[in-house]
TORSE-625111 format. One record per atom (N, C-alpha, C, O): residue number from 1; atom name; x, y, z. Coordinates in Angstrom, 2 decimals, always signed. Layout:
residues N
+-----+-------+---------+---------+---------+
! num ! atomo !      px !      py !      pz !
+-----+-------+---------+---------+---------+
! NUM !    CA !       X !       Y !       Z !
...
+-----+-------+---------+---------+---------+
This chain:
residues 117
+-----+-------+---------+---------+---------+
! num ! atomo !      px !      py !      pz !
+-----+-------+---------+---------+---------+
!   1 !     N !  +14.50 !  -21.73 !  +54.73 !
!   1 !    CA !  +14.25 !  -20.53 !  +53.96 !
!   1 !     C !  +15.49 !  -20.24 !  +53.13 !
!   1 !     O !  +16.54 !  -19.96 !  +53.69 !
!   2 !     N !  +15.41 !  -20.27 !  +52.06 !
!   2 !    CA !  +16.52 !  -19.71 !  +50.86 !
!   2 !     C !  +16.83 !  -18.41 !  +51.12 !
!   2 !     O !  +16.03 !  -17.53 !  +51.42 !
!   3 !     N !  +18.34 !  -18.28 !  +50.96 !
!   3 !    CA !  +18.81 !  -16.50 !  +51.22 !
!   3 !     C !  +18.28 !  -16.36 !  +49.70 !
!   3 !     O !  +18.05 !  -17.08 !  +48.73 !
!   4 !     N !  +18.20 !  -14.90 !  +50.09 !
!   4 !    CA !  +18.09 !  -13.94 !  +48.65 !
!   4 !     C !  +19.11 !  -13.46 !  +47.81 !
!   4 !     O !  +19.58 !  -12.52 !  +48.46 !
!   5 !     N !  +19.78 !  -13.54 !  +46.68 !
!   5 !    CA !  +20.66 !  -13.01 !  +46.69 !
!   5 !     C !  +20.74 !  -11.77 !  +45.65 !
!   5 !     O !  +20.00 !  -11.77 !  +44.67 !
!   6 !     N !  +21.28 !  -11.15 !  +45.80 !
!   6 !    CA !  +21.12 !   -9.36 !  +45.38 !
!   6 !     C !  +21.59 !   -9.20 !  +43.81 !
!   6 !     O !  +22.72 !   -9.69 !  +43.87 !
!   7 !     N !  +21.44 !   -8.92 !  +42.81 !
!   7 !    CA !  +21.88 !   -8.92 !  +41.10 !
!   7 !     C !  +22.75 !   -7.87 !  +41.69 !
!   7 !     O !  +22.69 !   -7.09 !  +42.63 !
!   8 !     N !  +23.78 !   -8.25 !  +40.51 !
!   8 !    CA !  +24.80 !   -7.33 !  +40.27 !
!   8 !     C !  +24.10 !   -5.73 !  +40.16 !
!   8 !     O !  +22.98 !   -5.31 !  +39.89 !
!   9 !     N !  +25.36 !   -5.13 !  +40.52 !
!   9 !    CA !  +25.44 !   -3.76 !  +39.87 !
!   9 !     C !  +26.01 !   -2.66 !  +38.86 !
!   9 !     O !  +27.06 !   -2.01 !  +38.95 !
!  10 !     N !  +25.21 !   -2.64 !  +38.06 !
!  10 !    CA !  +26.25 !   -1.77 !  +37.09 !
!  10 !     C !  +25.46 !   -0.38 !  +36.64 !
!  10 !     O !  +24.76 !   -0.10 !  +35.67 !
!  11 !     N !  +25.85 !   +0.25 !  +37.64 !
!  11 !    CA !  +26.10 !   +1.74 !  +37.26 !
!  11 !     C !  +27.21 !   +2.01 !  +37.32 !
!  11 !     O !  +28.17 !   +1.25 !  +37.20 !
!  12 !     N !  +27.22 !   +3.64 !  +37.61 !
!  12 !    CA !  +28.13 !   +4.44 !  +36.68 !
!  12 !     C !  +29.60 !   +3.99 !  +37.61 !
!  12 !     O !  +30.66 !   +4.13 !  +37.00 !
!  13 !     N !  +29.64 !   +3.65 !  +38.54 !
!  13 !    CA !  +31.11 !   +3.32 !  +39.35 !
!  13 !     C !  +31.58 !   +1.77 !  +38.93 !
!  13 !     O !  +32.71 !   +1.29 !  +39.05 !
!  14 !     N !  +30.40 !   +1.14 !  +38.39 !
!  14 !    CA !  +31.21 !   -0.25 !  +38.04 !
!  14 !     C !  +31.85 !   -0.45 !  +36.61 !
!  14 !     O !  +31.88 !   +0.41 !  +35.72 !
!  15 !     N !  +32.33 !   -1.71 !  +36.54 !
!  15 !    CA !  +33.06 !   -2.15 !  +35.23 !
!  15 !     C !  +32.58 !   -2.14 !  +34.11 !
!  15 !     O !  +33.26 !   -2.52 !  +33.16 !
!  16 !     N !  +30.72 !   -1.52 !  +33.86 !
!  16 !    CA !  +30.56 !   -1.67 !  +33.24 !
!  16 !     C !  +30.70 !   -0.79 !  +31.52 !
!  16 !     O !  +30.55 !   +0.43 !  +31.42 !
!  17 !     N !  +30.93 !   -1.47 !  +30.64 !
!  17 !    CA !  +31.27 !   -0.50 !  +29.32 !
!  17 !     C !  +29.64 !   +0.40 !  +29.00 !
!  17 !     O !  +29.56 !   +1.57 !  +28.61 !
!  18 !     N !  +28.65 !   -0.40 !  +29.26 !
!  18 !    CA !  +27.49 !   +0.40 !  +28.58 !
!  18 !     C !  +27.64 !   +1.72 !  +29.20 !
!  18 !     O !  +26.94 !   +2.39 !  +28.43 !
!  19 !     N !  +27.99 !   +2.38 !  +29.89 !
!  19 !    CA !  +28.17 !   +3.82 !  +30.43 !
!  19 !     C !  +29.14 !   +4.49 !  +30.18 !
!  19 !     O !  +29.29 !   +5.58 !  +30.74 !
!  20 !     N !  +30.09 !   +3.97 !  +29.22 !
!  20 !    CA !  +31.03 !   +4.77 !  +28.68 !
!  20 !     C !  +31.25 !   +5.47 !  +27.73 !
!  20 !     O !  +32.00 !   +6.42 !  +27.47 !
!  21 !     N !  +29.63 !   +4.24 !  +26.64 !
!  21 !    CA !  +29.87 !   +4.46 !  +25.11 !
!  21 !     C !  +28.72 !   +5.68 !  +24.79 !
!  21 !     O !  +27.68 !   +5.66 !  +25.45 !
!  22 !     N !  +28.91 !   +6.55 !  +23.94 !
!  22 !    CA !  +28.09 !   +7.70 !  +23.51 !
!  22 !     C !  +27.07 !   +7.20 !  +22.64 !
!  22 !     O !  +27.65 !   +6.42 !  +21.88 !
!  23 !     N !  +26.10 !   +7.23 !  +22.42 !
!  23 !    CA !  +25.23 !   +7.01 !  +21.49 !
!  23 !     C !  +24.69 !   +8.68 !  +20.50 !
!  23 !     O !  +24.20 !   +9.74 !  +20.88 !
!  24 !     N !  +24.99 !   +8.29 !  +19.55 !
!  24 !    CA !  +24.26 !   +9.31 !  +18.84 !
!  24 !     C !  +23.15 !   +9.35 !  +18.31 !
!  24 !     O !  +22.94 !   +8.78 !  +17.23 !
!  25 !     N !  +22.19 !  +10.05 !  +18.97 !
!  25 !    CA !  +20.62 !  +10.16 !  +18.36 !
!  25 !     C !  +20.55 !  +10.94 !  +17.61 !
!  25 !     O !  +21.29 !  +11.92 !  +17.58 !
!  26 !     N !  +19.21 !  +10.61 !  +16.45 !
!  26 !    CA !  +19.30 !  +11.38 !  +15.53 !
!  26 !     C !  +18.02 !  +12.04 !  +15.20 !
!  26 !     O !  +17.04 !  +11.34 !  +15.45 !
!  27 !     N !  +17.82 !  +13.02 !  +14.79 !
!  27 !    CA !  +16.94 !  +14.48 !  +15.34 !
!  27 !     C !  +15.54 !  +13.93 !  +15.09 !
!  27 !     O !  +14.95 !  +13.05 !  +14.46 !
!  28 !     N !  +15.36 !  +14.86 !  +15.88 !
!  28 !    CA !  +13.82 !  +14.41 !  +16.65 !
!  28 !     C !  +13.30 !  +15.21 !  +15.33 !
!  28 !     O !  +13.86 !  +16.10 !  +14.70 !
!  29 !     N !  +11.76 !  +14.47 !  +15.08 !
!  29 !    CA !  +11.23 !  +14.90 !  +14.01 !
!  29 !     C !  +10.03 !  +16.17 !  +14.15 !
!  29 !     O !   +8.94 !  +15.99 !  +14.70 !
!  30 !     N !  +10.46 !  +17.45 !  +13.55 !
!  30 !    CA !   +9.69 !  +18.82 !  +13.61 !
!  30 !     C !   +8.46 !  +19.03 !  +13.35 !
!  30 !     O !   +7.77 !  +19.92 !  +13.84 !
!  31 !     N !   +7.99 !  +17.91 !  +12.25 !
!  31 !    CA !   +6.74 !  +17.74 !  +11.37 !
!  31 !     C !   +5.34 !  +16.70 !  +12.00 !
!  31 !     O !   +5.43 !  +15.78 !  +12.81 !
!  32 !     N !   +4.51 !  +17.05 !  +11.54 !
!  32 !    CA !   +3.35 !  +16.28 !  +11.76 !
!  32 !     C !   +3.62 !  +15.09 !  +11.85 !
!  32 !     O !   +4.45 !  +14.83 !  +10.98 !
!  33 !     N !   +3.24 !  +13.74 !  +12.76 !
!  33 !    CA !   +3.52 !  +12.36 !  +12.35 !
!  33 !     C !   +2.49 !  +11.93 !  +11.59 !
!  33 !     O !   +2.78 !  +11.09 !  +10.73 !
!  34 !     N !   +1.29 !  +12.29 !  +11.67 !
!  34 !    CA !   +0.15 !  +11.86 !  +10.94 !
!  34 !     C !   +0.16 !  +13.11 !   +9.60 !
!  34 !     O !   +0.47 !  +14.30 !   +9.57 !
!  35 !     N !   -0.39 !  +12.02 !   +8.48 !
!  35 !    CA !   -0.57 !  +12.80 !   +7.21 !
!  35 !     C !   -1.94 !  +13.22 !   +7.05 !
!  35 !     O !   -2.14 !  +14.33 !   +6.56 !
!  36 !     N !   -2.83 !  +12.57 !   +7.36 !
!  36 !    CA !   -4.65 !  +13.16 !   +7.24 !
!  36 !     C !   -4.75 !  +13.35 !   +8.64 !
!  36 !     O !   -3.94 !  +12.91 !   +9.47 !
!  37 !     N !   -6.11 !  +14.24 !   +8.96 !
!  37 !    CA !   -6.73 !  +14.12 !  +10.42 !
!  37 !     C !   -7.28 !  +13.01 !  +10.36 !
!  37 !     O !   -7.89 !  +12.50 !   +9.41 !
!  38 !     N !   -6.91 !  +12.32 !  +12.20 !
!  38 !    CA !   -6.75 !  +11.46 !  +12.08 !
!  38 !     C !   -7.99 !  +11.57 !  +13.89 !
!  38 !     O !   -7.67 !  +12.14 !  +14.94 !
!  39 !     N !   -9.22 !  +10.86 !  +13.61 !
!  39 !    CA !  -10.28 !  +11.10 !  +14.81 !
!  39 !     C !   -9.96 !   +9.82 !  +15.58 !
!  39 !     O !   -9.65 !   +8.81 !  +14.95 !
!  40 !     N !  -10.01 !   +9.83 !  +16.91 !
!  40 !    CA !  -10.57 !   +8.73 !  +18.00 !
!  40 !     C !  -11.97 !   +8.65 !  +18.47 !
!  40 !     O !  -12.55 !   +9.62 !  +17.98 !
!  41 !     N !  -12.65 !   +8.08 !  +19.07 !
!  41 !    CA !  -13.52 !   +8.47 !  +19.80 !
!  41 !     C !  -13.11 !   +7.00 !  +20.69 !
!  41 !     O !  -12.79 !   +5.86 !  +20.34 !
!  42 !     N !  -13.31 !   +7.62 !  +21.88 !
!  42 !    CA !  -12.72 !   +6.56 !  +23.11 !
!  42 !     C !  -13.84 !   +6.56 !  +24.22 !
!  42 !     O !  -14.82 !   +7.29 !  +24.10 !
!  43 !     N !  -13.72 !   +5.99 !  +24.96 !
!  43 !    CA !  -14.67 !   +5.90 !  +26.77 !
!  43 !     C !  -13.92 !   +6.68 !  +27.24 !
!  43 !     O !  -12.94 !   +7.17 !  +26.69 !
!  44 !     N !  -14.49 !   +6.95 !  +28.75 !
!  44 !    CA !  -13.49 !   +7.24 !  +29.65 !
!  44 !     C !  -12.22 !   +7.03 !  +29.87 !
!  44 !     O !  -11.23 !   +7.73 !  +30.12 !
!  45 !     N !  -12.48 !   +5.77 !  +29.71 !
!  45 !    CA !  -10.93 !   +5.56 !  +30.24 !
!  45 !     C !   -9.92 !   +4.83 !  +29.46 !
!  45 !     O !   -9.17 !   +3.90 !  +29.74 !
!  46 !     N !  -10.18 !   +5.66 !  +28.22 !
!  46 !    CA !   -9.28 !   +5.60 !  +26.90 !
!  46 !     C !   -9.81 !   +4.48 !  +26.22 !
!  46 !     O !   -9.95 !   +4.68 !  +25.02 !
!  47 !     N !  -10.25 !   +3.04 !  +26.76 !
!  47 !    CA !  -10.26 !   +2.06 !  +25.51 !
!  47 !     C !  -11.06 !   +3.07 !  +24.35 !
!  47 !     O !  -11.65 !   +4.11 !  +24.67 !
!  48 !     N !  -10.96 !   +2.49 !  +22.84 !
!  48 !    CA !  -11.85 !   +2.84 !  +21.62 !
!  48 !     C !  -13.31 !   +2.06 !  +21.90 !
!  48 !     O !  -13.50 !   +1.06 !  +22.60 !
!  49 !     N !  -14.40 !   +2.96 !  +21.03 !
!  49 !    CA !  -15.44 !   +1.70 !  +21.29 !
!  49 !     C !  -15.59 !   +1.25 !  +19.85 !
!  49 !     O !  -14.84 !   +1.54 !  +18.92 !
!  50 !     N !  -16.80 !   +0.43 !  +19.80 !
!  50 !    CA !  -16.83 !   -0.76 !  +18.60 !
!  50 !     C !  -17.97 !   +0.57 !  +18.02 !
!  50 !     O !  -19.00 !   +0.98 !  +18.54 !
!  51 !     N !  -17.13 !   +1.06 !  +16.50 !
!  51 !    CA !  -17.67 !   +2.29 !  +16.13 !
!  51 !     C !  -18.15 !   +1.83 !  +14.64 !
!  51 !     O !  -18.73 !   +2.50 !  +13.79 !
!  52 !     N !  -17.78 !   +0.67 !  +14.60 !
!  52 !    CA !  -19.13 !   -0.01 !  +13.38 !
!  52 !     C !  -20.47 !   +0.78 !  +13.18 !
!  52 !     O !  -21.21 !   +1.03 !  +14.13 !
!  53 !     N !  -20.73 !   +1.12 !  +12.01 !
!  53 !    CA !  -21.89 !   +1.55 !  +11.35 !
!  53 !     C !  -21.96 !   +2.85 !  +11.98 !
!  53 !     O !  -23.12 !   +3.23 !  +12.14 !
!  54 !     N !  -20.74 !   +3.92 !  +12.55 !
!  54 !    CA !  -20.90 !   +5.08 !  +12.91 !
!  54 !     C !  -19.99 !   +6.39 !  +11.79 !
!  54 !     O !  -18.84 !   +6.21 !  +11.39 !
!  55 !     N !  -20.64 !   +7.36 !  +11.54 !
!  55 !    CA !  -19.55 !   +8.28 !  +10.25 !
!  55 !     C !  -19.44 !   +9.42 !  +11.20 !
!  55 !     O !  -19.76 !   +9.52 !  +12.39 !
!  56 !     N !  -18.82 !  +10.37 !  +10.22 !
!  56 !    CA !  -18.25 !  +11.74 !  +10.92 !
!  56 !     C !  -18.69 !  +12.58 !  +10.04 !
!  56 !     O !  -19.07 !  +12.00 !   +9.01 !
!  57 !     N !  -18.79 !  +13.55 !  +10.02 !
!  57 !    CA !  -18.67 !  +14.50 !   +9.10 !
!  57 !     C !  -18.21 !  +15.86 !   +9.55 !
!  57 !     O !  -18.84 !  +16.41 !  +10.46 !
!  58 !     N !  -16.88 !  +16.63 !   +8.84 !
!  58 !    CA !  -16.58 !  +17.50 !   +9.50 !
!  58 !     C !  -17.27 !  +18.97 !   +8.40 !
!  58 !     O !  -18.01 !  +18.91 !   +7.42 !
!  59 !     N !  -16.70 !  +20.08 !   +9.04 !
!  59 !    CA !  -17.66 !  +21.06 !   +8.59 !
!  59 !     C !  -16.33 !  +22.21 !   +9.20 !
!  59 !     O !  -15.58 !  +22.16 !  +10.17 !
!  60 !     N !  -16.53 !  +23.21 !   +8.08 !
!  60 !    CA !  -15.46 !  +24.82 !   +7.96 !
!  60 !     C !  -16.70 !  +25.19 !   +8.27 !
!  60 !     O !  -17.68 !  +24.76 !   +7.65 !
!  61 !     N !  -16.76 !  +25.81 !   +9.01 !
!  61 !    CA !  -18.36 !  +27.02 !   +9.23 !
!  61 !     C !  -19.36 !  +26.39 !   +9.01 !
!  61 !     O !  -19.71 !  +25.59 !   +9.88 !
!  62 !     N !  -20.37 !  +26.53 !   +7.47 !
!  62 !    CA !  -21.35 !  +25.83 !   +7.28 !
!  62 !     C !  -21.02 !  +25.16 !   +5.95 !
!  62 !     O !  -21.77 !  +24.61 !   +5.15 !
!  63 !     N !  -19.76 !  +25.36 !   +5.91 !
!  63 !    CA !  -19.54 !  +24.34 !   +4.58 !
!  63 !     C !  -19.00 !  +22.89 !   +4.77 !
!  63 !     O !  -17.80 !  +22.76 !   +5.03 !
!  64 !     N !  -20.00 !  +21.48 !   +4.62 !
!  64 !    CA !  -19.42 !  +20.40 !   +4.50 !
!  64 !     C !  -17.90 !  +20.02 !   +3.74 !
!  64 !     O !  -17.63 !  +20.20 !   +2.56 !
!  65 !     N !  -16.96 !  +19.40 !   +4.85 !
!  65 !    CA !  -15.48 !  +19.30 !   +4.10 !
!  65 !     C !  -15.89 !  +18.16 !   +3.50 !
!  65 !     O !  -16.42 !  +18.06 !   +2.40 !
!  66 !     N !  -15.65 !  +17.40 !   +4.20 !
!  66 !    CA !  -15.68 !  +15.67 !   +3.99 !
!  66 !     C !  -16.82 !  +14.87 !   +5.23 !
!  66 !     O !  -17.32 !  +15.30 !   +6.27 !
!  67 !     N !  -16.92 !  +13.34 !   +4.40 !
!  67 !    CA !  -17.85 !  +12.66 !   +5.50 !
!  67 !     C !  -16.97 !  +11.51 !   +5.45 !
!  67 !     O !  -16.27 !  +11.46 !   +4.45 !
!  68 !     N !  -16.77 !  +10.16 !   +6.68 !
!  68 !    CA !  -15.80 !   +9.59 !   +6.33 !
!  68 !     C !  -16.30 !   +8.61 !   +7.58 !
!  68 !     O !  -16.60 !   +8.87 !   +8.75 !
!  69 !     N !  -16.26 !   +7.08 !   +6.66 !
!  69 !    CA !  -16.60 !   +5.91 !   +8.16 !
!  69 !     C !  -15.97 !   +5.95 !   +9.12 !
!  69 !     O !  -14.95 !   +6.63 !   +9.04 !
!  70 !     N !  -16.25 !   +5.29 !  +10.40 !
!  70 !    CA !  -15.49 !   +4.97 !  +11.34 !
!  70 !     C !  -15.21 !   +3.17 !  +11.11 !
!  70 !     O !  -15.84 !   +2.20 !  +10.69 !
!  71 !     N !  -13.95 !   +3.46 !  +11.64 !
!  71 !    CA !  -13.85 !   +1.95 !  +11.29 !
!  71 !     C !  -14.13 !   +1.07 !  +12.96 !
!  71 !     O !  -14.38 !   +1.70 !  +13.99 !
!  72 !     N !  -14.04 !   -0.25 !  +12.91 !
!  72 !    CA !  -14.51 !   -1.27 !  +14.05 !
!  72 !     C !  -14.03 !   -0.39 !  +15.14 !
!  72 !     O !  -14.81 !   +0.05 !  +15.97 !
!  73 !     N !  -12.57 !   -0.07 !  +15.16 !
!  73 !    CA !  -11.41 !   +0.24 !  +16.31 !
!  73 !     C !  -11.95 !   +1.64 !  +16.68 !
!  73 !     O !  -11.79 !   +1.80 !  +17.89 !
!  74 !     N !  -12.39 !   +2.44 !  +16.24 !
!  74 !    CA !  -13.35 !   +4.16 !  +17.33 !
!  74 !     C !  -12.04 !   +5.00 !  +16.16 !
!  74 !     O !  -11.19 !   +5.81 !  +16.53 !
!  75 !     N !  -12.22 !   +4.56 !  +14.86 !
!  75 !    CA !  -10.70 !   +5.63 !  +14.40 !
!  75 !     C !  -11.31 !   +5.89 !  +12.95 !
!  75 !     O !  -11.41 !   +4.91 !  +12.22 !
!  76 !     N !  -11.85 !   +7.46 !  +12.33 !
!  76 !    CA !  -11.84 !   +7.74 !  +11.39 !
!  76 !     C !  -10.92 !   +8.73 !  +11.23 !
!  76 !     O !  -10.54 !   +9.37 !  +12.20 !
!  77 !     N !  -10.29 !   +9.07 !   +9.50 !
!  77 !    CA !   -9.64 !   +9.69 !   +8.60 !
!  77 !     C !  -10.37 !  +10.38 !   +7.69 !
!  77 !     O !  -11.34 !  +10.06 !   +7.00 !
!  78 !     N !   -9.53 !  +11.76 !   +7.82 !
!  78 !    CA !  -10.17 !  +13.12 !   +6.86 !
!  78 !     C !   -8.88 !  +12.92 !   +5.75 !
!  78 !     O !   -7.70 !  +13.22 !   +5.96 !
!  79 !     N !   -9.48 !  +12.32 !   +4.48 !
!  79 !    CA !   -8.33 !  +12.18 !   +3.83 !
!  79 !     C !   -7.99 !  +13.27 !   +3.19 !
!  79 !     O !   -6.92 !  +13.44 !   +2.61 !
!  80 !     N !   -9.14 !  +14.25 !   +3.29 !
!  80 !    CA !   -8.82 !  +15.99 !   +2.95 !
!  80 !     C !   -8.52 !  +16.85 !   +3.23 !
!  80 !     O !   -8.45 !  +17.87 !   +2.55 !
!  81 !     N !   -8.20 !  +16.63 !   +4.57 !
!  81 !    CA !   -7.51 !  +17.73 !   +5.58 !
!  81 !     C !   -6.23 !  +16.70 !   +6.00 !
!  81 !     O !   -6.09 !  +15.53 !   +6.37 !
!  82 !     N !   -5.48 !  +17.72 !   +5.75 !
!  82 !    CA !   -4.05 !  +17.66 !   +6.12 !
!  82 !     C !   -3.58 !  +18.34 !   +7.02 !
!  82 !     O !   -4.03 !  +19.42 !   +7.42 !
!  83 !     N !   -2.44 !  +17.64 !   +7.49 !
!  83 !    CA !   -1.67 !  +17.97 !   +9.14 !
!  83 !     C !   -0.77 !  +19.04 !   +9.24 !
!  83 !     O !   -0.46 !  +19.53 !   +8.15 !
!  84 !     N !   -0.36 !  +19.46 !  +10.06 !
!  84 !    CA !   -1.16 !  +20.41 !  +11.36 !
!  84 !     C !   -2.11 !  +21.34 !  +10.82 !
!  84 !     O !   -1.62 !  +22.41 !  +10.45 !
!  85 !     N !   -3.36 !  +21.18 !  +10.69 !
!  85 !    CA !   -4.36 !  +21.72 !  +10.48 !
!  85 !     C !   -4.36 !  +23.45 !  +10.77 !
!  85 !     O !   -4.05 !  +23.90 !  +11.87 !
!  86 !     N !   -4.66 !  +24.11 !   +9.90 !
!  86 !    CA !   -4.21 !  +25.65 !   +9.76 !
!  86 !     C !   -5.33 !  +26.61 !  +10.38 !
!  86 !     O !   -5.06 !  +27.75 !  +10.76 !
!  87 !     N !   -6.97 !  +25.90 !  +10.48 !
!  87 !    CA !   -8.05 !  +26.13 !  +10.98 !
!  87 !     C !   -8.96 !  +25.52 !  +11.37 !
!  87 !     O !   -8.92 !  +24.31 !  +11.19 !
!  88 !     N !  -10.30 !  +26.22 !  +12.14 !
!  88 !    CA !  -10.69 !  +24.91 !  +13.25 !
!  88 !     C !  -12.17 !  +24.01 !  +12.98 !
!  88 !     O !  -12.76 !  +24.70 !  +12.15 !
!  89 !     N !  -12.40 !  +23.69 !  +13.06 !
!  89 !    CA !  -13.60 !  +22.57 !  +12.18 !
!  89 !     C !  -14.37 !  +22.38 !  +13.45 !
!  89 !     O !  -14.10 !  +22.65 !  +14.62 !
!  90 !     N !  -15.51 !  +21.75 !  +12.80 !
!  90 !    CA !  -16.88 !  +21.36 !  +13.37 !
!  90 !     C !  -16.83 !  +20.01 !  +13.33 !
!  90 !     O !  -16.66 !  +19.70 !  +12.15 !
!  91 !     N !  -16.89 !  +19.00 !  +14.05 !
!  91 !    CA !  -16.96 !  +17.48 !  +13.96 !
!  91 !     C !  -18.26 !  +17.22 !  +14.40 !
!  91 !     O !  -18.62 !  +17.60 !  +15.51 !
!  92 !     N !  -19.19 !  +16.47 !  +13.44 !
!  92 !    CA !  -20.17 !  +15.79 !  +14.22 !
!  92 !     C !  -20.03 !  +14.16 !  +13.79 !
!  92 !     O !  -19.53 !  +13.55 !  +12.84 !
!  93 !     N !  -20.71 !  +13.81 !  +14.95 !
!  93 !    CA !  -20.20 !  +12.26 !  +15.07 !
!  93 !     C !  -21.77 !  +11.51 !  +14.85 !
!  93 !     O !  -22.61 !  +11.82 !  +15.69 !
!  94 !     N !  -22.09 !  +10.76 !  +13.99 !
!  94 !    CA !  -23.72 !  +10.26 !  +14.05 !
!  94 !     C !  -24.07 !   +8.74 !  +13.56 !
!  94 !     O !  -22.98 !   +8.29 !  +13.19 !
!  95 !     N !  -24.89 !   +7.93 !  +13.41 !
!  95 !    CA !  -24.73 !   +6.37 !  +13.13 !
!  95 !     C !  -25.62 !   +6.38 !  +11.75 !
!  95 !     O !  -26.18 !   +7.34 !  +11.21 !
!  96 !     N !  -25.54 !   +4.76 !  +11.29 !
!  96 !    CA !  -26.16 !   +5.11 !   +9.81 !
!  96 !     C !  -27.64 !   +5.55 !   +9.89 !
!  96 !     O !  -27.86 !   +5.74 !   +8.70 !
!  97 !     N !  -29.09 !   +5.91 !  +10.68 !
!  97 !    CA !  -29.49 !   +6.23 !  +10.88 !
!  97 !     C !  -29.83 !   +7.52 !  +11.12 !
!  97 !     O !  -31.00 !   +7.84 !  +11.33 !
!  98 !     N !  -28.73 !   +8.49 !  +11.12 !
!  98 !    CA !  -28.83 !   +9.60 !  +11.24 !
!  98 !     C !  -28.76 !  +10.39 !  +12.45 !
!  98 !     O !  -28.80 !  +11.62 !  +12.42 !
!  99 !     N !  -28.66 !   +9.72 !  +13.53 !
!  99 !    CA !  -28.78 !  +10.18 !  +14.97 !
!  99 !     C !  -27.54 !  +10.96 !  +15.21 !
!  99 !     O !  -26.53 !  +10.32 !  +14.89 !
! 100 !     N !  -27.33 !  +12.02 !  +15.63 !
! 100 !    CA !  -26.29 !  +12.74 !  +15.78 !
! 100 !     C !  -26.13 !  +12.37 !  +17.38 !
! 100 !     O !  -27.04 !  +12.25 !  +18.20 !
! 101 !     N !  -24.52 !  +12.20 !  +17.63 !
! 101 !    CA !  -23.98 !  +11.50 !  +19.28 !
! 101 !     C !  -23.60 !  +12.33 !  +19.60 !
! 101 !     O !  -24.12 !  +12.96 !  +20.53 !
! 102 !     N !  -22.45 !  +12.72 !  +18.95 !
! 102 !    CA !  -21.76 !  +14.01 !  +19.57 !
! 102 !     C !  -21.34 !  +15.18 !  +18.51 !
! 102 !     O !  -21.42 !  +14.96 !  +17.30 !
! 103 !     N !  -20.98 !  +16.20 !  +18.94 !
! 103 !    CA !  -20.64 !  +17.31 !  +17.87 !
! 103 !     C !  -19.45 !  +17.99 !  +18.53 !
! 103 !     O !  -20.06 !  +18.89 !  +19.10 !
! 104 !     N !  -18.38 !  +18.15 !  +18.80 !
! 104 !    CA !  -17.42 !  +18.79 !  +18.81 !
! 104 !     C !  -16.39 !  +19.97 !  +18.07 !
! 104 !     O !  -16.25 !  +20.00 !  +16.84 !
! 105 !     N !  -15.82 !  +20.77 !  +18.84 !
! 105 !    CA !  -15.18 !  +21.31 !  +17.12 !
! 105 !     C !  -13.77 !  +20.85 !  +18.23 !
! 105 !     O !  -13.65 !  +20.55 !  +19.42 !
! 106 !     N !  -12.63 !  +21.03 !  +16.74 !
! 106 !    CA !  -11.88 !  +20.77 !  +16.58 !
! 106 !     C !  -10.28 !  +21.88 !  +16.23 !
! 106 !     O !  -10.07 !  +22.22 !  +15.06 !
! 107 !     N !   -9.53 !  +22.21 !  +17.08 !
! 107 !    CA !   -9.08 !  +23.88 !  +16.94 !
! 107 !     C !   -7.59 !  +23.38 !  +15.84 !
! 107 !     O !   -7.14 !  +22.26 !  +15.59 !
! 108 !     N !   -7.17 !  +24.74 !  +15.38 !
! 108 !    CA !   -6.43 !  +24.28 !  +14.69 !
! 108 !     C !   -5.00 !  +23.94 !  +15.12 !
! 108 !     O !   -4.66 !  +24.06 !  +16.30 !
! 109 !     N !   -4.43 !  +23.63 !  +14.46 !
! 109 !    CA !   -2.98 !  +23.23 !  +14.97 !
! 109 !     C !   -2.91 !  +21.90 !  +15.08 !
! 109 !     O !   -1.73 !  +21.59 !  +15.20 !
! 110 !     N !   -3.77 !  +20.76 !  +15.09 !
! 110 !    CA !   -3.60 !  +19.72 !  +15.19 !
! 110 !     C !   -3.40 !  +18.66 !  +14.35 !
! 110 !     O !   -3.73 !  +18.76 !  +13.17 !
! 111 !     N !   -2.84 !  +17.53 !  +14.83 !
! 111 !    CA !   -3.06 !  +16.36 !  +13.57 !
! 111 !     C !   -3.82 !  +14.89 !  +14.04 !
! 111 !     O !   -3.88 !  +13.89 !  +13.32 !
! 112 !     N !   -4.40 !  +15.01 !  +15.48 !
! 112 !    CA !   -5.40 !  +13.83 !  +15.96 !
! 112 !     C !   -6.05 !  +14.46 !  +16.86 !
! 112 !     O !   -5.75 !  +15.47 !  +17.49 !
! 113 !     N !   -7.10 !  +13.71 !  +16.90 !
! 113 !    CA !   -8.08 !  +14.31 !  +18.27 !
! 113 !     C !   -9.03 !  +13.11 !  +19.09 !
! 113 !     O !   -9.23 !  +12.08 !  +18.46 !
! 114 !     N !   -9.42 !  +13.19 !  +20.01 !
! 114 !    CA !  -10.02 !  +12.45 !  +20.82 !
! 114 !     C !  -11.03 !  +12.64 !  +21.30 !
! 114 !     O !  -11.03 !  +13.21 !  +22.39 !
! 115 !     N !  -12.27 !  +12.26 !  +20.70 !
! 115 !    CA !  -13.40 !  +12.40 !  +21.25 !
! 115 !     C !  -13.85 !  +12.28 !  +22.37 !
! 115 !     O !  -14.88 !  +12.93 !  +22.17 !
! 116 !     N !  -13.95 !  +11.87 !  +23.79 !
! 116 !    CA !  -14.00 !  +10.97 !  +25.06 !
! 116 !     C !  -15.52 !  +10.89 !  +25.48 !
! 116 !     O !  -16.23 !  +11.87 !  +25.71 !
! 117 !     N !  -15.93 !   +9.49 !  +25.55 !
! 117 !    CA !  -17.47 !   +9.51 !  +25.52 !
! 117 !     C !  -18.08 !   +9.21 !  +24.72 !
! 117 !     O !  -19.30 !   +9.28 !  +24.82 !
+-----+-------+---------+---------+---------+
């Protein structure tokens, strides 16, 4: 049977320099990372599904904003609403057929959302 033998150690009591040197980070960013709303629709347990031939259309009250494909990956873009969203929308989710899947709304303050299901 081969002994085991144990890796070095380098924390803060050993020789090592990486614990000496300061790094300066540089500021965390305040702003939206996404520029349009930006939709998921996922399973349970997060994978995306194959959202081919499925659209969105979101909605202010009863006024249509925009309608917008989903692409293969479960991910459509409101290229008309911009981030962090100031008020809260109506999402319905439906295939080229017309079948409505899901309908969600959407509150404001955000810049992605996740459908689940």
């Amino acid at each position: 049977m081969a002994n085991r033998v144990k890796p070095p150690f380098f924390g803060p009591k050993g020789k090592s320099k990486a614990f000496n040197k300061t790094t300066i980070v540089g500021k965390l960013q305040n702003g939206p990372t996404f520029n349009v709303l930006t939709i998921l629709w996922v399973a349970g347990n997060g994978v995306p599904f194959n959202t081919t031939g499925f659209n969105a259309a979101l909605y202010r009250g009863n006024r249509l904003v925009q309608t917008a494909r989903f692409d293969r990956f479960g991910v459509v873009f409101f290229s008309r609403v911009g981030t962090l969203t100031t008020v809260s929308y109506r999402l319905v989710l439906y295939d080229n057929a017309g079948i409505i899947f899901r309908r969600r709304t959407i509150p404001a303050g955000v810049q992605a959302f996740a459908v689940i299901g």
